[in-house]
Backbone as JSON, one array per atom type, in Angstrom:
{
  "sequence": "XXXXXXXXXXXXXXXXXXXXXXXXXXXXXXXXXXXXXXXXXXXXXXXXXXXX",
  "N": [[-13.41, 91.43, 86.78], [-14.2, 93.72, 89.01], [-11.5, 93.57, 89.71], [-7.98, 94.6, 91.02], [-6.24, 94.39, 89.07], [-4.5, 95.02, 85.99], [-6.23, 94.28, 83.31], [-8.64, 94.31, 83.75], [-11.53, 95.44, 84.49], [-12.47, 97.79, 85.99], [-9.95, 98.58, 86.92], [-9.17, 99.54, 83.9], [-11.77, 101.68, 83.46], [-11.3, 103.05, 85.28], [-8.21, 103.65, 84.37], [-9.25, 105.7, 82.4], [-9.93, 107.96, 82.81], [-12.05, 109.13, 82.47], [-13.97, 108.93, 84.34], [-15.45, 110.27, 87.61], [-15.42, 108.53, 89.88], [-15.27, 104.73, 90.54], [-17.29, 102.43, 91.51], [-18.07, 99.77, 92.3], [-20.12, 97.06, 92.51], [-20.66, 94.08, 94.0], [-22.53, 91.7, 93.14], [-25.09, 89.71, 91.82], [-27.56, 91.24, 88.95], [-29.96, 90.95, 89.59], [-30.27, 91.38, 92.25], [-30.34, 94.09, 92.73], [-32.33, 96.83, 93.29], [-33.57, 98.62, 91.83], [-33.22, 97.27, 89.18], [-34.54, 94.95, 89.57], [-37.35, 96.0, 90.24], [-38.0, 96.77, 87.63], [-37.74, 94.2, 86.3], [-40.12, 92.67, 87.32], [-41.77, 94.72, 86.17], [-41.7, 94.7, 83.54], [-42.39, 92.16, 83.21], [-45.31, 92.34, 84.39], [-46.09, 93.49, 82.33], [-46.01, 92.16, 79.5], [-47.19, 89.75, 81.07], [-50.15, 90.74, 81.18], [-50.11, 91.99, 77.96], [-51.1, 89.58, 77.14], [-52.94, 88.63, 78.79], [-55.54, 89.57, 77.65]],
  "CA": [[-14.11, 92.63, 86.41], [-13.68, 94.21, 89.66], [-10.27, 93.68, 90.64], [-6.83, 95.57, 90.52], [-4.85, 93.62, 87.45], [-4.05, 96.17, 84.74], [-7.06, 93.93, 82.49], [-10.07, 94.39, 84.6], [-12.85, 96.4, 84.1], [-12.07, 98.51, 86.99], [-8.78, 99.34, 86.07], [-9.71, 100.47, 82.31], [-12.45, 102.6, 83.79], [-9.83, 104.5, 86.25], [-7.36, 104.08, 83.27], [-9.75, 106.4, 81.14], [-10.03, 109.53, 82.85], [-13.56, 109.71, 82.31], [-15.15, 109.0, 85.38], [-14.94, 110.76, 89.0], [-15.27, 107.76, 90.69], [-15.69, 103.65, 90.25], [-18.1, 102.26, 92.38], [-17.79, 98.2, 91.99], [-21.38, 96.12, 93.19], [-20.07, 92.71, 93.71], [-23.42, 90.81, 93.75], [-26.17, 90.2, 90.67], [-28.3, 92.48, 88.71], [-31.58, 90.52, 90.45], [-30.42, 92.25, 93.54], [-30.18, 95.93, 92.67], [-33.61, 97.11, 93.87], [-33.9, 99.21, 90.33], [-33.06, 96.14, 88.17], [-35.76, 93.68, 90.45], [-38.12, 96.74, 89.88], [-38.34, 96.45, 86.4], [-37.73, 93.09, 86.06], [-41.03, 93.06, 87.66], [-43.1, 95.43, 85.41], [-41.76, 93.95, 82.14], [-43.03, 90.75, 83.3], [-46.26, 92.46, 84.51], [-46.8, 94.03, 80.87], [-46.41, 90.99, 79.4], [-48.93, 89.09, 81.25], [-50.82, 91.91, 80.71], [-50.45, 91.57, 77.1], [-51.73, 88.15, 76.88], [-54.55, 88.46, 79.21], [-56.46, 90.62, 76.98]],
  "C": [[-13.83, 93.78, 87.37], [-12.48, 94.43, 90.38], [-9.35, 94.91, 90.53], [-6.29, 94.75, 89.37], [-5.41, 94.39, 86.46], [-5.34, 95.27, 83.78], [-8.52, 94.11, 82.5], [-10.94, 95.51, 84.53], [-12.72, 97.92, 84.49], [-11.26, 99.39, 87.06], [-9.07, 99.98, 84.94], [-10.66, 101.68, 82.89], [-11.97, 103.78, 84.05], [-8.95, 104.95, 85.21], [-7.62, 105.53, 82.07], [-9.56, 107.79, 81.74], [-11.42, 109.77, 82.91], [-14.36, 109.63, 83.24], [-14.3, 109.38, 87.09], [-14.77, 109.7, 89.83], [-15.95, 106.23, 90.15], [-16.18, 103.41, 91.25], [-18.72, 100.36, 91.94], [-18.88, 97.78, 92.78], [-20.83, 94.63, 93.09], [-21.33, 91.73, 94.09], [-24.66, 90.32, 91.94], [-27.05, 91.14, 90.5], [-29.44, 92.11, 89.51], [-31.55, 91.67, 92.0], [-30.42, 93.79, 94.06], [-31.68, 95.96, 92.27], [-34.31, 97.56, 92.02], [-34.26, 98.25, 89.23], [-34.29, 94.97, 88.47], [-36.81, 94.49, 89.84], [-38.84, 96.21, 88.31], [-38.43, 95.31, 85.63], [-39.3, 92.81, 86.03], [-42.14, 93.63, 86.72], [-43.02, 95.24, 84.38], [-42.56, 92.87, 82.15], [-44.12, 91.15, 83.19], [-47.07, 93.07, 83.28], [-46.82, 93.3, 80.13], [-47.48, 90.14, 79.5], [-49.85, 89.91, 80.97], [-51.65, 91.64, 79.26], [-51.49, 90.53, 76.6], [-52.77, 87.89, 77.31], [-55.52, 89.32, 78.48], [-57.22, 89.76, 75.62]]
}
């Protein structure tokens, strides 16, 4: 996804033209603060739901 070989995500991105810059996270979504966040308050609306 992130590599250099002409197939990779990475590449196509750069390939397009469309973006100023790629910026590759090599880790899971759990760990991007934003993504935990909400992970988080879906859950908590949820229980939410149900306790009512």
């Amino acid at each position: 996804m992130a590599g250099d070989d002409d197939d990779s995500w990475k590449s196509m991105f750069e390939a397009s033209g469309n973006f100023d810059e790629i910026d590759c996270q090599i880790e899971g979504l759990g760990r991007i603060d934003a993504v935990e966040q909400l992970y988080v308050a879906h859950t908590q609306a949820a229980i939410d739901s149900i306790a009512k």
